[in-house]
N, C-alpha and C positions, 0 to 999 in steps of 0.2 A: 723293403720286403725281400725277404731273403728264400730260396727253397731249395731241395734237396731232390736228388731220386734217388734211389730205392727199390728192391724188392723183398717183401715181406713173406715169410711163408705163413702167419695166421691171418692174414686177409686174402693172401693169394695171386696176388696183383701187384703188378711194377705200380707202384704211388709216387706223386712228386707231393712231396711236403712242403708247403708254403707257410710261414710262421711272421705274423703283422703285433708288432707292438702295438696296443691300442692307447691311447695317450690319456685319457680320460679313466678306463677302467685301471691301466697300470699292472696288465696280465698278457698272457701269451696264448694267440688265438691261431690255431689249426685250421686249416682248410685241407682236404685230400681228391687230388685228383687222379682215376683212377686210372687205369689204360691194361689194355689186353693181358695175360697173363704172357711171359717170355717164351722164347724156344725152352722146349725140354735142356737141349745140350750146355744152357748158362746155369740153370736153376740148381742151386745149392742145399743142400738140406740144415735148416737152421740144427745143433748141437742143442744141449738140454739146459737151460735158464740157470743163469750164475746169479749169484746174491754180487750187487756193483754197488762202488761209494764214488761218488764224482767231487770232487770237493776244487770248488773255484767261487775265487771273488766276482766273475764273472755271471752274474745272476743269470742274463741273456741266453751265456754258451753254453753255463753247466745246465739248463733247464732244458734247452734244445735238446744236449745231448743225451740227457735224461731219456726225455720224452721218445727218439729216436731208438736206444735201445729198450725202454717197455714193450714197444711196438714189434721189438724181436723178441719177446720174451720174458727179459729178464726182469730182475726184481731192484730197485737201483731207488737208494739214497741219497740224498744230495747237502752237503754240505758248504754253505759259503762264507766261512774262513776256516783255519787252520786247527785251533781249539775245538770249535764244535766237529771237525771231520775225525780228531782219535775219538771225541767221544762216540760220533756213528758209529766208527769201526768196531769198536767193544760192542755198541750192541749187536750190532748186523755183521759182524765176521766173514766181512765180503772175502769173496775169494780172488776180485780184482778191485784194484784202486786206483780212478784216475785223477791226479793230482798235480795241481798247477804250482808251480814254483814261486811268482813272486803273488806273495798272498801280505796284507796290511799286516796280520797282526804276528803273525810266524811262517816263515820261510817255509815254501816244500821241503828244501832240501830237510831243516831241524825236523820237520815232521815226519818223514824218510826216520830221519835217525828214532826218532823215537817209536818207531812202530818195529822198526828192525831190534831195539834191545828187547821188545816185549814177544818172548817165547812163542804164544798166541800167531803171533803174525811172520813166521817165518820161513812161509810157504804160500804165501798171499803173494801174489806177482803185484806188482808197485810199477804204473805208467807216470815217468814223469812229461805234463803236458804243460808248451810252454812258445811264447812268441820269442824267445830266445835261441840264436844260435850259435854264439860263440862258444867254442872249443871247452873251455875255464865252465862252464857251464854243464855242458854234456861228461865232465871228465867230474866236476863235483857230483852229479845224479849220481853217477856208477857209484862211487866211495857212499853216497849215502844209503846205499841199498835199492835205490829205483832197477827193473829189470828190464823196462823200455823207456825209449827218449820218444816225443811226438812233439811234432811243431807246430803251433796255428797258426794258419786255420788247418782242423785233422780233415785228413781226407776220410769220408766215411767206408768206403772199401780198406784200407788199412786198418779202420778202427776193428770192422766187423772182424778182418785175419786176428787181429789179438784177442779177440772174445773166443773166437773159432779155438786157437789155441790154446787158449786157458780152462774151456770145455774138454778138449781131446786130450788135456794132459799135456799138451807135448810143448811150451810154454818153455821158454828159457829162465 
């Protein structure tokens, strides 16, 4: 059992999120525990709901991670593999893509290139996320058009800063 904290501002409440594999049903069960609302002086004001495509082989992480930003918001696709994630993006024209690098059936990086030759997509900020960190790696994201490196496990206050800035604009 794994869990997260958290502050949300459509529930209101610092939540810690607990998420149990159940073995039997073979789904991802929520539990929310809730606790005081914070100081005024931490409390952020969430930015307006991005349309997100998460695309990992990782059923587990990209569902988690899913689930964690609806819960701010946003409106968020999930794709797990590579194939199916350009076909999400043409429908849902996310305006952020987090996308895991080594995927079975094609590479982040090829999939990087191919969303970067498509006109459509070339103002969509591109997170490459990835349990990789060697150099050859972070230096291939950049060439493929990715506009952020994350390492797993993401720490979720980092994740929320690049949602923050892809709302405000101000997004590299």
């Amino acid at each position: 059992m794994e869990h997260y904290l958290f502050y949300s501002e459509h529930s209101g409440v610092d939540c810690t999120l607990w998420r149990r594999r159940s073995p039997k049903v073979r789904c991802l069960r929520f539990a929310y525990v809730f606790r005081s609302k914070p100081k005024e002086n931490v409390y952020v004001k969430e930015p307006m709901a991005l349309r997100v495509l998460v695309v990992d082989d990782n059923q587990d992480f990209a569902d988690s991670l899913a689930a964690w930003m609806r819960l701010h918001g946003h409106t968020v696709l999930v794709a797990y593999d590579a194939a199916s994630g350009l076909r999400a993006a043409t429908d849902l024209m996310p305006q952020i893509i987090f996308h895991d690098i080594a995927m079975p059936d094609m590479d982040g990086i090829e999939a990087a290139r191919r969303l970067r030759s498509d006109a459509r997509f070339q103002s969509t900020t591109l997170v490459a996320v990835t349990a990789y960190a060697e150099s050859t790696v972070l230096e291939a994201t950049k060439a493929a058009g990715y506009n952020r490196y994350m390492r797993k496990p993401v720490a979720f206050d980092v994740m929320l800063d690049v949602l923050n800035e892809v709302a405000s604009g101000t997004a590299q």
